[in-house]
N, C-alpha and C positions, 0 to 999 in steps of 0.2 A: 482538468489538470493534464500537464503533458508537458511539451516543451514552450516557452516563452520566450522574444528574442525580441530586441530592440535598439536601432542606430541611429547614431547623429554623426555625418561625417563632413567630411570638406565639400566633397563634389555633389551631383546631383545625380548619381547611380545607385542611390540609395535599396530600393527596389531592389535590384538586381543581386547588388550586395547580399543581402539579409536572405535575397533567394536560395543561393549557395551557399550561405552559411545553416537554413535550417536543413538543407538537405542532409549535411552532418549528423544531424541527429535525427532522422528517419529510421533509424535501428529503436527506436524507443515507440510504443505502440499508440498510436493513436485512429481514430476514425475521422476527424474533420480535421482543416488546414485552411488557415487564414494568411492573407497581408494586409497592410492599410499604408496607405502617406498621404501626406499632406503637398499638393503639387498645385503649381502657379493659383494656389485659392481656393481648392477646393480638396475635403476628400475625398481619397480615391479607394474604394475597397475590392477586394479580390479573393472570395470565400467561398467554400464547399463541403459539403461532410464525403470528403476523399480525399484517403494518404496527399501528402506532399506531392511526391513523384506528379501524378496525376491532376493536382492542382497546375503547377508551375507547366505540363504540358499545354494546356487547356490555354494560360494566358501569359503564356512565354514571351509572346508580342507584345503586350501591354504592357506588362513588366520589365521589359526591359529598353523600354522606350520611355515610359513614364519618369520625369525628371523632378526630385524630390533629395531634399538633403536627409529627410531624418524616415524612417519605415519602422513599421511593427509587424514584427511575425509570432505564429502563432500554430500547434500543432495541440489539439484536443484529443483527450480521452476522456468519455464523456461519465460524467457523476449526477448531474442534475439536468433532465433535459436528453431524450433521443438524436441520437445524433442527424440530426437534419442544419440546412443552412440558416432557417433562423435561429437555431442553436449555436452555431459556429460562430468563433470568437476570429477577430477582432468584435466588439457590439459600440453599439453609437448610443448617443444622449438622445432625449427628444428633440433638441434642433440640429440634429445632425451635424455639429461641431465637432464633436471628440471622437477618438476610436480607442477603446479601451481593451486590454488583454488580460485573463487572472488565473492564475494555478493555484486550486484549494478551493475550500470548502466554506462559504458565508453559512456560519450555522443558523442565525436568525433573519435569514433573506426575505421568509414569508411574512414577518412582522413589518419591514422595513420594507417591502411592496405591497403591502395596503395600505404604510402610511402616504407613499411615494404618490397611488393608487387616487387617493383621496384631496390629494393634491392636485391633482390632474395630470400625472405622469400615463401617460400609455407604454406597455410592453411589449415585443415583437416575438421576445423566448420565453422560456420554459425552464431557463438557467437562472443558479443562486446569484451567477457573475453581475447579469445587467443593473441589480440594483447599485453596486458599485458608479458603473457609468451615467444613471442617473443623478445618485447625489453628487458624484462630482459635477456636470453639466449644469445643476441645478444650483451650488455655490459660488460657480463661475459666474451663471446670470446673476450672480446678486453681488458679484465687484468682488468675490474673495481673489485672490494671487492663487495661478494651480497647484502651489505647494502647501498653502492653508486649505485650499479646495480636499485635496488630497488627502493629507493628515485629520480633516473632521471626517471624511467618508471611513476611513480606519479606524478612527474611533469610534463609531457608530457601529460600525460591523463586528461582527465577533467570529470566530474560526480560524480559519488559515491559509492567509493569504501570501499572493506576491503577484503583484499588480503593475501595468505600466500602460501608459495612454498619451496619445499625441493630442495637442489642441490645432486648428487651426488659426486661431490668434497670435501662437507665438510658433512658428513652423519651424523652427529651426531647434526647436529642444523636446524631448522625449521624457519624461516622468514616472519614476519608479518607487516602488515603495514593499516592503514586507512587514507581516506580523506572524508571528509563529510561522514563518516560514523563511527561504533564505532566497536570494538571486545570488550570481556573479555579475561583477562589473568589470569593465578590459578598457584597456586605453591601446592604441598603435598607430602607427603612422596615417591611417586616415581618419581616423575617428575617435570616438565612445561610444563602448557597447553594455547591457546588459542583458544577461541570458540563464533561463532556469537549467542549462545545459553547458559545460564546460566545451562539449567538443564544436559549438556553436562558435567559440571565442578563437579555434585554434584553425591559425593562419591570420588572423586579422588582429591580436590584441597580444602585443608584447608581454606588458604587466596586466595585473588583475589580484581583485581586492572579492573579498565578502563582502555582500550587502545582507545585516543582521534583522532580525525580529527586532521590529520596535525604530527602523530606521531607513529614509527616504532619500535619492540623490536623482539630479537634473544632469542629464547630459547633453552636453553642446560640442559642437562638432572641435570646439578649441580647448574645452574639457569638462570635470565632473565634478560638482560637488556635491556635498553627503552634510545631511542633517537630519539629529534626533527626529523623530513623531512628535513627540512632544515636548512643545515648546519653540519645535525648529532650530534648535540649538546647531551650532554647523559643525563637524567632526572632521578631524583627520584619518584619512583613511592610507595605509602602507601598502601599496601595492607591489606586490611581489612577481620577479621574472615567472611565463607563462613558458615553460620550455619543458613539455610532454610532448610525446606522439599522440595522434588522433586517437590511437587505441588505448592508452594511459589516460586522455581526456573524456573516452567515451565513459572511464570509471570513476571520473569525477574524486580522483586522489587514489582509488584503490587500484591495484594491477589487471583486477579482475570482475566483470559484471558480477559476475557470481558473489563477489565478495562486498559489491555495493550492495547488492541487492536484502544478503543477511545487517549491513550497517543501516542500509534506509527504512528498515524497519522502527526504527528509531522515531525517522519522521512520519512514514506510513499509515503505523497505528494511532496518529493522534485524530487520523483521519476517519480510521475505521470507529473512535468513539464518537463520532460526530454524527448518528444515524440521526433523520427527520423523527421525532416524540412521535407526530402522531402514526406513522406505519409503525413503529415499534413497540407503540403500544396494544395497536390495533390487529397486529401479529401474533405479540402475546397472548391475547386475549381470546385467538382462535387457537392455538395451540393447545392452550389450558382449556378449554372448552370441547377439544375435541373428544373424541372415544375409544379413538386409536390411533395413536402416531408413530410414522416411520422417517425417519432421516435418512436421506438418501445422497450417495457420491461415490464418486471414484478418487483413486490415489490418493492426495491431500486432502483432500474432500472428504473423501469416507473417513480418513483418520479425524478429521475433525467434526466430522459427525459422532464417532465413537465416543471423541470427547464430550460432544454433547450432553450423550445419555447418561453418563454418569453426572454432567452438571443439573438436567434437566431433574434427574429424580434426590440430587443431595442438597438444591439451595429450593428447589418449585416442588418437589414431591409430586413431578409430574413423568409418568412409566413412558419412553420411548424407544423403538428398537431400531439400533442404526445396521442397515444394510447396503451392500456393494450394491454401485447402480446395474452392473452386469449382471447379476443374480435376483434382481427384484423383482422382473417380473416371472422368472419360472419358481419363485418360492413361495411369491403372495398375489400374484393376478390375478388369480380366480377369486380371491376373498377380498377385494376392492367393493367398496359400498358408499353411499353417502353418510356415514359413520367415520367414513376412514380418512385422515389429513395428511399426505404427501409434501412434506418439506427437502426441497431437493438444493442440493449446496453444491454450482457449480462455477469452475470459474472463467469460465467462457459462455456458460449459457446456451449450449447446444451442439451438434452431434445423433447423429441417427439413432443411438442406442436412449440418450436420454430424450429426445422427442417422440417415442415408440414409447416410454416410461411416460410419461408427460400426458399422452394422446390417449393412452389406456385409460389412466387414471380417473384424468374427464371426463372420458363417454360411460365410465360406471361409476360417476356421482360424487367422486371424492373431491375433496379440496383440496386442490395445488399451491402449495405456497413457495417462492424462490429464495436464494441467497446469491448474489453472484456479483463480478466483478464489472460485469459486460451490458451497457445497457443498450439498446435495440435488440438485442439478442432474441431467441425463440424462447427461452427460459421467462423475460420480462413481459413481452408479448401474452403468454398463453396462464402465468400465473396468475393465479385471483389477486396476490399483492406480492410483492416482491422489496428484498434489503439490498441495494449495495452495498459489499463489502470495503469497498476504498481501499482497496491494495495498493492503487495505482496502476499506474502502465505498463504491461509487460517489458520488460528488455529484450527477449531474444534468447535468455538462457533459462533452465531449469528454474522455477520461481518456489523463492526462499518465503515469500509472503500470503502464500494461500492458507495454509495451516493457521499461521498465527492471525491472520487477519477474520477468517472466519470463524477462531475459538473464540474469539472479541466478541464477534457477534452474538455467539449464541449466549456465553457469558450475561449479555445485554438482553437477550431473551429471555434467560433462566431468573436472574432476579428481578425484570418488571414481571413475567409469570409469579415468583413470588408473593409482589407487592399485590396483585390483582388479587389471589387466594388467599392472603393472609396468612399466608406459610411465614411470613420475616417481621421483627420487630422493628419500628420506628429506628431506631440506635444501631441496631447491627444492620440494617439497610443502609445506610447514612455510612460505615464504616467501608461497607463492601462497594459504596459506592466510589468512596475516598480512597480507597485501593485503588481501582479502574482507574483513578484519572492519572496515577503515577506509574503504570503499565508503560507507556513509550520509555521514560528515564530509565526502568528499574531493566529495561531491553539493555539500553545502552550500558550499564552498568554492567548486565552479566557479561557484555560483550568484553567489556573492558578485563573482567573478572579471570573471565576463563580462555580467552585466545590464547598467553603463551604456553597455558597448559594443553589446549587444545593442539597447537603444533608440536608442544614435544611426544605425546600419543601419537601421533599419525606419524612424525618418523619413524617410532619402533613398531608402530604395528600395522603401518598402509600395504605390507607386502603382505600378507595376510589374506587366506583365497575366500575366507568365510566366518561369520559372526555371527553369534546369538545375540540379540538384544529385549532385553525382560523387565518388563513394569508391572509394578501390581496398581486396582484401583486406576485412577487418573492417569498412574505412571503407565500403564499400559499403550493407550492411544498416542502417549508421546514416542514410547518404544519403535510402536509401526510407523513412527514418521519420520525417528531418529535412523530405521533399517534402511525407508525408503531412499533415501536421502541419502544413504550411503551408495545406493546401488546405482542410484539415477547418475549422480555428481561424482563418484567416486570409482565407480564399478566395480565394488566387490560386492558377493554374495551375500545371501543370510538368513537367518529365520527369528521373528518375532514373534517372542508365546507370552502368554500370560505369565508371572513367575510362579506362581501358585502351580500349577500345572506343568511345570518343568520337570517334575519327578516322572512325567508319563509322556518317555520320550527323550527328550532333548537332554535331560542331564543321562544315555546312558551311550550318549555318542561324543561326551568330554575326554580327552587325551590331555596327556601333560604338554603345555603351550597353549590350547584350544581358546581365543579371544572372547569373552561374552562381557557384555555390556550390562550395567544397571541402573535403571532410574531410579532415584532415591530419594523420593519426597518423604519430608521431616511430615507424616500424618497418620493416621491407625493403621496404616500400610507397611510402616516400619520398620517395626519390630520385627515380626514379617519376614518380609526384605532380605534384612540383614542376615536371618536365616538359611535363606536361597544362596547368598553370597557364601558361607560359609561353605555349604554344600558342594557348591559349583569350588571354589577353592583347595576343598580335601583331594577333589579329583585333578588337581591337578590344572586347571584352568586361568586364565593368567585373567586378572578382573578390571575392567574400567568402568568407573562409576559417577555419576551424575548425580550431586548431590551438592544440599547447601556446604561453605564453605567451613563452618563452626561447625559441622556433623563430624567429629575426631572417629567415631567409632566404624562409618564407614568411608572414612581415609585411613585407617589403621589396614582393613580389610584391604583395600586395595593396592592393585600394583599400578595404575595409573587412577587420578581423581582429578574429572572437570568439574570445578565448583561454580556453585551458582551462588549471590548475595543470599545472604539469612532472613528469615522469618519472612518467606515468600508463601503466603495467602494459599490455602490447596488450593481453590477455585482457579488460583491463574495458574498453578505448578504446570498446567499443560504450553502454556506459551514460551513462560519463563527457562522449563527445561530443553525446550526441542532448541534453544540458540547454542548450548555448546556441541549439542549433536550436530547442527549444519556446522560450524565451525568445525568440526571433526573431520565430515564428510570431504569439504572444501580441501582443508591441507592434508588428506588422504591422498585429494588429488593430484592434488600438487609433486607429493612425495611420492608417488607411482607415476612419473611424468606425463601425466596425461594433463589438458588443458580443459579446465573446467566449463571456460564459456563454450569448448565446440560440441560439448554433450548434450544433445536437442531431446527433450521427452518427444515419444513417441503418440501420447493421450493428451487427448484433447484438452485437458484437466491439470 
């Protein structure tokens, strides 16, 4: 997944075109970079697993000599498959016909390449994508139209996609299609376009439409139509003037990366629940088997490690101690064993400090296990088995989606560890599972919930040089992410404590005004809670609290309240609450004029 991009224009500079338009979105992170067309009969492909930039130097000649009406481009970040060149997408059918591109995740790829397999398909990658370009290729030879081609390989697939591929049959039109995922499509004076990238479309598409889950369109250089998946029913699509700046395009409707980045969460984590069964099992199963386990990260990371340990020991009844990766080894080096399981959660996958963590471990016996966003990485390489997290792509600014993407995961660890010890019942397995799958929505929903509450906080309190922010239980780890995020995104100070522990200390440096923050999960932490609030309130202390939106008693307590939707599951309270904390952070920034996207983290992580 990454960026996607595809033209049918009038002329035959096709190539070229689509060259400079992905360069636009080169701000978005990716490891490999593709083109393909289709030119006087033949295709042409032009791939490597290197930035953009670097491709298009490489075959600048080619490409721009190469005369073709219709190109496919294509920018990887890679999820299935090291990024090497038979990995890198544009990918061809077995008769080398088609060139095929796909953002997302084929969750049952492995099923659907054995049967492919068995049929006599041969594979070239190590990607969920190629099966796509198979069954398409494989319904063309048998006389289907590429848009019945198209719409049976979607129905066959399951995950989330957004898919497009050129035939050399019909050269002059390009074929798109999503499911649980979305494209743009752009009309302009030379062409039809679509792109998983807004700023791809800006300069070359006047108007531009959403291309929805569940719905496929053909573009020809004279124009586009749009028809259900199912059925092929053929749709009117509104296409709306495209009149943003490249930097309002780079945000794909929002003002700000930063602010996509807390909204693409949405789409994100649909991704992050998509882990391969059998590593996630087979992880579980060394976890809960081990002797001693430490979770280990930095910044986001560690707070989501933190999360973990309380998830691992209240749904698995499994003891883990989550430690700073910078402290790990001068606290527990010397008592590394082959007893001991290192689960290291990071989202880049390496770094001197965490391969020095990494390289110890192994040479005295322990098991290494990964979590991470990054695959080639030294983290994937050197673990015994490793999870992508499916964040996605970096953008470039401070990333909203490490926390929540890897509470997912471990969440997904915690209760197959469960299922494996018979810690969990049939029924309440089955519920907690049905929980998880409404995680992306119930995102979108607190966003919806608590943004203009979230802006009216941050005007009265962004000038503000320093904050306490306090969870008890689960709320805690959300706390340290809700702090961090203030200081990263926002640049104010702060100190994160446990609330429990606020008596020793931090409540005896409250002044009348002094901002402290509460997470306020409706669970045995509560009651609690509400106590701490009170406390920190006597002294004076002006309160804002994080809590569902029907908790009257700690919106009574408070002088600001971001709500989150009601009866949110404790297991997930750590995802569900850290959204109105970045939305806090976010328009802190804003309110303190600072510009959120130029605040670059300093860690790797």
């Amino acid at each position: 997944m990454a960026v996607l991009l595809a033209c049918a224009i009038a002329d035959v500079r096709a190539p070229a075109l689509l060259a400079e338009a992905l360069r636009k979105a080169s701000f978005v992170g990716h490891d490999s970079s593709g083109l393909a067309a289709t030119s006087e009969g033949r295709l042409v492909v032009w791939k490597k697993p290197v930035p953009i930039e670097e491709l298009l130097r490489e075959f600048e000649g080619e490409i721009s000599t190469t005369r073709a009406s219709v190109c496919l481009g294509h920018a990887r970040w890679a999820t299935h498959g090291a990024p090497q060149e038979a990995n890198t997408h544009p990918l061809l059918d077995c008769r080398g016909e088609l060139a095929l591109a796909h953002n997302g995740i084929v969750e049952n790829f492995a099923d659907l390449r054995k049967e492919l397999r068995a049929s006599g398909h041969n594979f070239v990658s190590k990607t969920d994508s190629e099966v796509l370009a198979h069954i398409v290729g494989a319904r063309l030879a048998s006389g289907l139209k590429p848009e019945e081609a198209l719409a049976e390989a979607l129905t066959l697939a399951e995950g989330s996609i957004a898919t497009a591929f050129l035939w050399l049959k019909e050269p002059t039109s390009v074929f798109c299609a999503c499911k649980n995922s979305r494209l743009f499509l752009g009309r302009g004076s030379k062409g039809c376009f679509c792109s998983s990238e807004l700023s791809c479309l800006h300069g070359l598409a006047d108007r531009y439409a959403e291309l929805e889950g569940g719905e496929m369109a053909i573009l020809r250089p004279e124009g586009i139509e749009v028809f259900k998946l199912s059925g092929l029913e053929p749709i009117e699509k509104a296409f709306e003037p495209l009149e943003v700046s490249l930097e309002e395009a780079r945000g794909q409707g929002h003002p700000h990366l930063t602010l996509r980045e807390i909204w693409e969460q949405f789409y994100k984590l649909q991704d992050s629940l998509r882990l391969q069964e059998p590593y996630l099992s087979q992880m579980a199963r060394l976890l809960a088997t081990s002797e001693e386990l430490f979770l280990v990260g930095r910044g986001s990371s560690y707070n989501a490690c933190l999360a973990a340990s309380y998830l691992f020991s209240s749904l698995a009844y499994k003891a883990a101690h989550a430690v700073r990766l910078a402290e790990f080894l001068g606290h527990y080096g010397d008592a590394l064993n082959v007893a001991t399981t290192v689960l290291v959660a990071d989202d880049v996958g390496g770094g001197p400090e965490l391969e020095e963590v990494v390289r110890l471990a192994k040479s005295r016996g322990a098991t290494v296990l990964g979590i991470t966003n990054k695959l080639g990485s030294f983290l994937t390489h050197m673990a015994r088995l490793y999870l992508c997290q499916h964040s996605g792509p970096p953008l470039g600014v401070i990333s909203m989606r490490t926390f929540t993407a890897q509470v997912l995961v471990f969440i997904q660890l915690a209760l197959k560890m469960a299922e494996l010890k018979g810690k969990v019942g049939h029924v309440e397995l089955e519920e907690h599972l049905e929980a998880l799958k409404g995680v992306p929505e119930l995102v979108r929903k607190t966003i919806e919930t608590s943004e203009e509450a979230a802006k009216k906080a941050a005007r009265e309190y962004a000038k503000k040089s320093f904050f306490f922010v306090l969870g008890r239980g689960l709320g805690y780890p959300t706390a340290l992410e809700g702090l961090q995020k203030l200081m990263e995104v926002a640049g104010i100070g702060g100190l994160s404590y446990p609330a429990g522990e606020s008596k020793h200390g931090p409540i005896s440096l409250i002044e009348e005004g002094f901002p402290v923050i509460f997470v306020c999960q409706m669970d045995e932490t509560h009651e609690a809670l509400l106590g701490n609030i009170m406390e920190m309130r006597a002294r004076g202390a002006r309160i804002i609290t994080v809590a569902e939106e029907g908790d009257e008693e700690a919106r009574e307590l408070s002088h600001a309240f971001l709500p989150v939707p009601s009866n949110v599951p404790t297991f997930l309270t750590p995802i569900i609450y850290a959204i109105p904390l970045q939305l806090f952070a976010y328009y802190c920034s804003l309110a303190r004029g600072l510009n959120p996207d130029a605040r670059k983290s300093t860690m790797a992580s």
